[in-house]
DRENLUMSE-178470 format. One record per atom (N, C-alpha, C, CB): residue number from 1; atom name; x, y, z. Coordinates in pm, 1 decimal. Glycine has a CB too. Layout:
<sites>
SITE     n   atom       east      north         up
SITE   NUM     CA          X          Y          Z
...
</sites>
This chain:
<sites>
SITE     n   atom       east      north         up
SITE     1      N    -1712.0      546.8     -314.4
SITE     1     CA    -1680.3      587.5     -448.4
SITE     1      C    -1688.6      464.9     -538.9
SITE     1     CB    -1540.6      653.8     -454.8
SITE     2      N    -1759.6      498.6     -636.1
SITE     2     CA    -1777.3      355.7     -784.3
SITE     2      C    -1673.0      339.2     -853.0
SITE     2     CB    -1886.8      380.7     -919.9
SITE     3      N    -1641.9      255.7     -846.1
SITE     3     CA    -1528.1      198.7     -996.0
SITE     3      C    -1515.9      291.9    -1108.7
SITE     3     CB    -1589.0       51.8    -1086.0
SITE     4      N    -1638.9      326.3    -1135.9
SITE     4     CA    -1643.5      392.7    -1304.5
SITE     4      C    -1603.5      538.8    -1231.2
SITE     4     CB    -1839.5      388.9    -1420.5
SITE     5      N    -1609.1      566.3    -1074.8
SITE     5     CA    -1599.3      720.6    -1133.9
SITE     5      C    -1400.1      713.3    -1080.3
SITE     5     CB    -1747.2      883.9    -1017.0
SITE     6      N    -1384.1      640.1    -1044.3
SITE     6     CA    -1256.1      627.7    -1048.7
SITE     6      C    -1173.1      622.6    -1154.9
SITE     6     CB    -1235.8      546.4     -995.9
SITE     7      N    -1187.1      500.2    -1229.5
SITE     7     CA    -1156.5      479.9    -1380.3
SITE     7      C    -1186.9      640.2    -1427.2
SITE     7     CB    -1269.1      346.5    -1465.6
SITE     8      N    -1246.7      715.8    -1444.1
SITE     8     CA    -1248.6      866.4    -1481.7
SITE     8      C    -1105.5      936.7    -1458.6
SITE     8     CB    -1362.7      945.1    -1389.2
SITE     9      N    -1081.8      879.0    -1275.1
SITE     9     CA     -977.5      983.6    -1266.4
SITE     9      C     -840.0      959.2    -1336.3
SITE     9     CB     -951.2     1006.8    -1125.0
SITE    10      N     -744.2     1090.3    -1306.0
SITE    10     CA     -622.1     1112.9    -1393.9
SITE    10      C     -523.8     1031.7    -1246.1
SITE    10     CB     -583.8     1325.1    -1452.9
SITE    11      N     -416.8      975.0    -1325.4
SITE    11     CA     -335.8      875.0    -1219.8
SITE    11      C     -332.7     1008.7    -1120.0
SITE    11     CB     -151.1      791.1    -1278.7
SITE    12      N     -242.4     1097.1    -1100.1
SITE    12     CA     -214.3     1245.8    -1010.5
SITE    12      C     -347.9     1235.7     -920.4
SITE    12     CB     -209.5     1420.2    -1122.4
SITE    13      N     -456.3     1224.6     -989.0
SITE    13     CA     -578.9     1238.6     -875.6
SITE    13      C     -636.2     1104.4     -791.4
SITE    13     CB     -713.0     1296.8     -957.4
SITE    14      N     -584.2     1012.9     -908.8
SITE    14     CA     -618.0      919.0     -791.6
SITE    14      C     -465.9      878.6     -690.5
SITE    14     CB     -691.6      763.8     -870.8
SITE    15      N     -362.3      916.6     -664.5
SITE    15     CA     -292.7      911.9     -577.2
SITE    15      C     -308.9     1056.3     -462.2
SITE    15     CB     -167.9      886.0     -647.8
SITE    16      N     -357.6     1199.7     -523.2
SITE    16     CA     -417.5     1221.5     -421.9
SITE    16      C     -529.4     1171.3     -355.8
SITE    16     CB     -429.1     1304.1     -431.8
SITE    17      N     -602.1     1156.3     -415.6
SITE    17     CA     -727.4     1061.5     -323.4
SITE    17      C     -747.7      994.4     -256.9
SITE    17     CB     -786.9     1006.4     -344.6
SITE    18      N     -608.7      917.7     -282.5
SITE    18     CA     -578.0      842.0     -191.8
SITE    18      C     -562.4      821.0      -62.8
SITE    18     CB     -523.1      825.2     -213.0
SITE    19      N     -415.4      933.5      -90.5
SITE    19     CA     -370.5      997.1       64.4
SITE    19      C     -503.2     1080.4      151.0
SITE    19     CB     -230.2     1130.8       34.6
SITE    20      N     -637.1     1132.9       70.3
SITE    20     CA     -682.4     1174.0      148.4
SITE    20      C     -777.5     1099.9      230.3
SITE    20     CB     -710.1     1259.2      106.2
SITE    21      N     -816.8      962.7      108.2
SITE    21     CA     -912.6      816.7      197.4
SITE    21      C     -831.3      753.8      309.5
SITE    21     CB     -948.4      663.0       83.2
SITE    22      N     -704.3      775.0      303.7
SITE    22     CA     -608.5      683.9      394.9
SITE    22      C     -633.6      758.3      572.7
SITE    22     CB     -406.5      704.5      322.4
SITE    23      N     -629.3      923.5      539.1
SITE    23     CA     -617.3      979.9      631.3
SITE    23      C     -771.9     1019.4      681.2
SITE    23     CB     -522.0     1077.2      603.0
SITE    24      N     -901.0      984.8      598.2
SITE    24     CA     -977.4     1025.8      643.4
SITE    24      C    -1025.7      841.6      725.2
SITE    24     CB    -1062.7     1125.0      531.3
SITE    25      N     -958.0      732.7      693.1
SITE    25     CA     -964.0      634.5      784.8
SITE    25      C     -925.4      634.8      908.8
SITE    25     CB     -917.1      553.5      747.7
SITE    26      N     -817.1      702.3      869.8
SITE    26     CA     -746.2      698.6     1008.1
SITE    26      C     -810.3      792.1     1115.9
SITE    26     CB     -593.6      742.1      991.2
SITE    27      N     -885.5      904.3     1090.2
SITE    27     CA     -956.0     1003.5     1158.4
SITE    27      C    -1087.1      881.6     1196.4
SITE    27     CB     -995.4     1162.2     1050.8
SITE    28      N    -1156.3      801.8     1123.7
SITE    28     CA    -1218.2      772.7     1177.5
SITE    28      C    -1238.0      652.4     1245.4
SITE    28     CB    -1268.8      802.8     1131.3
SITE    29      N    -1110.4      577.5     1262.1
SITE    29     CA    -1084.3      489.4     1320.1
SITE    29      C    -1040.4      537.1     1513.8
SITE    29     CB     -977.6      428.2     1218.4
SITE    30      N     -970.9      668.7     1482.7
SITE    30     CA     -962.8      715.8     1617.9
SITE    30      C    -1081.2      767.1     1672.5
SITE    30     CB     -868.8      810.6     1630.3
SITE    31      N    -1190.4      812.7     1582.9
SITE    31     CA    -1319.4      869.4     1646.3
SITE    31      C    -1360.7      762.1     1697.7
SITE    31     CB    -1427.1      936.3     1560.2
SITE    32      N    -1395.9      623.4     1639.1
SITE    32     CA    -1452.7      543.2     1687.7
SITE    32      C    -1386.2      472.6     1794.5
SITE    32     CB    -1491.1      481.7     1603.2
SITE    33      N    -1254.5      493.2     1821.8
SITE    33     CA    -1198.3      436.2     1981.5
SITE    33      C    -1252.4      520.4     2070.6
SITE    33     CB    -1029.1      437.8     2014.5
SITE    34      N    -1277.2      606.1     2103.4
SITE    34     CA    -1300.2      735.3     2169.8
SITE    34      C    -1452.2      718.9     2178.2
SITE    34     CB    -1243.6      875.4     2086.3
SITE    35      N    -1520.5      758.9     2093.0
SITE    35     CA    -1653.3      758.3     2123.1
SITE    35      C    -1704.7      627.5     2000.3
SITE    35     CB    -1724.2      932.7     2105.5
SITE    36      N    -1787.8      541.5     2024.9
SITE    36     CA    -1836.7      483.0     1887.8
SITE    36      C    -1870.4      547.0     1775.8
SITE    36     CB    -1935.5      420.1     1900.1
SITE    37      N    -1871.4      513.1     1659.3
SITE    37     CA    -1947.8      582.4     1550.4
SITE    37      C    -2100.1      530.5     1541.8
SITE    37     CB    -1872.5      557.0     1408.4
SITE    38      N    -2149.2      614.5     1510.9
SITE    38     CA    -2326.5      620.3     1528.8
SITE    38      C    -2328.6      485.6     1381.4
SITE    38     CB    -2435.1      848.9     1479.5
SITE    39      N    -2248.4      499.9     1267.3
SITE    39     CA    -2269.9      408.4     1182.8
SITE    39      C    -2143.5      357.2     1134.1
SITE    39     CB    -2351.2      452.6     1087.3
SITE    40      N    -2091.9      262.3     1236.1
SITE    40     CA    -1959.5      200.4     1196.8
SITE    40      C    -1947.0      141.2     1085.8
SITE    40     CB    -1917.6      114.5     1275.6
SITE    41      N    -2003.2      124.0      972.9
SITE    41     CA    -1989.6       39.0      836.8
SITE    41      C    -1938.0      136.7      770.5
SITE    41     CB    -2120.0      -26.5      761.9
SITE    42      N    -1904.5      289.0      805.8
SITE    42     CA    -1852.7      354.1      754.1
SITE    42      C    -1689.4      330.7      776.5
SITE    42     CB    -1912.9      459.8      781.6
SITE    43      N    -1651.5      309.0      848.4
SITE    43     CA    -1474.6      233.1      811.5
SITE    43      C    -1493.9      147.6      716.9
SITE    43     CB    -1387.1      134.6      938.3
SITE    44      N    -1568.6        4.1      700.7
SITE    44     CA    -1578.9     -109.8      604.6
SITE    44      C    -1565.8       24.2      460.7
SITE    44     CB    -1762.5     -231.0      627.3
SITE    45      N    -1661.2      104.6      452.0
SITE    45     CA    -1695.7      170.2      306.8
SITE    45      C    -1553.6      245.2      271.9
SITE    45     CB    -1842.2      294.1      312.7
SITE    46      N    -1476.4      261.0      382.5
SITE    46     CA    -1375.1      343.7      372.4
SITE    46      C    -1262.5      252.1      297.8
SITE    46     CB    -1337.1      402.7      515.3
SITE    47      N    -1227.2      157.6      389.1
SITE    47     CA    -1151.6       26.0      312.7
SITE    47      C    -1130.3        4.4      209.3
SITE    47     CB    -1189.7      -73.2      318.4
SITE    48      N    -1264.9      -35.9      165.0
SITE    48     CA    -1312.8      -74.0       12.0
SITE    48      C    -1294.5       29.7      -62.4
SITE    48     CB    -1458.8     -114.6       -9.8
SITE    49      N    -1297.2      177.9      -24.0
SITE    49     CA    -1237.0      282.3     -148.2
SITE    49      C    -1097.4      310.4     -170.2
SITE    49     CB    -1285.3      419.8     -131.8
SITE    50      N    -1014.9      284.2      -51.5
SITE    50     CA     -879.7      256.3      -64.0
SITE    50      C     -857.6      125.6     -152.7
SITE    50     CB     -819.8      242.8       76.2
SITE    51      N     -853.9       26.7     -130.2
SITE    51     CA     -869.5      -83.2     -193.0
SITE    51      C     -886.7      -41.0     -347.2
SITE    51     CB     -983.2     -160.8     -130.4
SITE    52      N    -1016.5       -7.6     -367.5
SITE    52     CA    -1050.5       64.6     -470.8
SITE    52      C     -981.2      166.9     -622.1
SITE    52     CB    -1105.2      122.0     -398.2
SITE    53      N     -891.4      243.9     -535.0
SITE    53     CA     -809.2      319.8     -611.5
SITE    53      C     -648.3      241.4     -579.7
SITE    53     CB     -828.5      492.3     -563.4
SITE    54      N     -609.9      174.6     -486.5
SITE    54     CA     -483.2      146.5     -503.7
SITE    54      C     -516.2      -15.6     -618.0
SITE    54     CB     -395.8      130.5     -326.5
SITE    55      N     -659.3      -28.9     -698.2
SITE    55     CA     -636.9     -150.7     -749.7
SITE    55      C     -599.4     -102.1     -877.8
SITE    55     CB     -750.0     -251.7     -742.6
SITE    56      N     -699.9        8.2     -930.3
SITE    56     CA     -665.1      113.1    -1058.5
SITE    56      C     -551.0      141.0    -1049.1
SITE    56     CB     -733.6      244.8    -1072.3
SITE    57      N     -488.5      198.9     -942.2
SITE    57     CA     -335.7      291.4     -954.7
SITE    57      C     -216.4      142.3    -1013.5
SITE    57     CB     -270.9      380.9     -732.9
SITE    58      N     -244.5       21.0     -992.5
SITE    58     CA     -189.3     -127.9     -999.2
SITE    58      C     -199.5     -153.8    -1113.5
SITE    58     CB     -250.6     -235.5     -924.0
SITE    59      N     -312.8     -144.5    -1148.8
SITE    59     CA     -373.6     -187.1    -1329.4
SITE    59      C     -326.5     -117.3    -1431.7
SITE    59     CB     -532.4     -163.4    -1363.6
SITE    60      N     -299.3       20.2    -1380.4
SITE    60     CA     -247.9      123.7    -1457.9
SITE    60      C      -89.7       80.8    -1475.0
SITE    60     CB     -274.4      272.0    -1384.2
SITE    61      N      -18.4       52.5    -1377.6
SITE    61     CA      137.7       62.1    -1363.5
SITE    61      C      161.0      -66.5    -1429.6
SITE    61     CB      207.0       75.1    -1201.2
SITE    62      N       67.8     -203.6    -1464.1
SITE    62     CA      105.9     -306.2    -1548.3
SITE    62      C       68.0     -245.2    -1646.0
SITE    62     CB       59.6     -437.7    -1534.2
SITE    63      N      -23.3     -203.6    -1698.4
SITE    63     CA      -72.7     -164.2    -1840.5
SITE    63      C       84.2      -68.5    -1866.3
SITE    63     CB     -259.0      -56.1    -1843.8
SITE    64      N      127.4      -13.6    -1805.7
SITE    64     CA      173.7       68.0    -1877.6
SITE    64      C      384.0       21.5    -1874.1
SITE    64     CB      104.2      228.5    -1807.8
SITE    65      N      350.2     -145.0    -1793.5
SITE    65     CA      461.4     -195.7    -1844.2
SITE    65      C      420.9     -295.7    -1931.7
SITE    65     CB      550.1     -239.2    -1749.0
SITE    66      N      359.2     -310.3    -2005.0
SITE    66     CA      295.6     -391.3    -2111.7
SITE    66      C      399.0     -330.8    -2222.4
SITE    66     CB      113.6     -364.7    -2138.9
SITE    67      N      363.0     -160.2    -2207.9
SITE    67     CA      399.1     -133.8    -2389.2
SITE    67      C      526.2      -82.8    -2347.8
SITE    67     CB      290.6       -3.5    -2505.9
</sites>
C-alpha cells in the first residue's frame, strides 16, 4: 500500500487496517514456518505497510496535539 493512498484514509480506517495487516502477517509468517512461501519478500512488503499506517496514525495524534 502507497503513502498517498493511505494519507486518503479516515483515522477509523486506518486503525482498522491495521489490525487487519498485523493479522494478515502473522498468517503469513506461520505459513512460511510450515511450508516456505513461494515469494518470501512478501512478509518484508507486509512490514513496511504496518510501519506505514502506524507512521500516519503518529503524525496524526501530534498534529492534532499541536492545536
Amino acid at each position: 500500500m502507497k503513502q498517498s493512498v493511505i494519507i486518503e484514509l479516515s483515522t477509523p480506517e486506518i486503525v482498522e487496517r491495521l489490525a487487519e495487516e498485523k493479522q494478515q502477517l502473522v498468517r503469513l509468517k506461520l505459513n512460511n514456518a510450515v511450508t516456505p512461501l513461494e515469494n518470501p519478500i512478501k512478509i518484508k512488503e507486509q512490514r513496511k505497510t504496518i510501519a506505514r499506517l502506524m507512521t500516519e496514525l503518529r503524525k496524526r495524534e501530534l498534529e492534532s496535539l499541536k492545536k
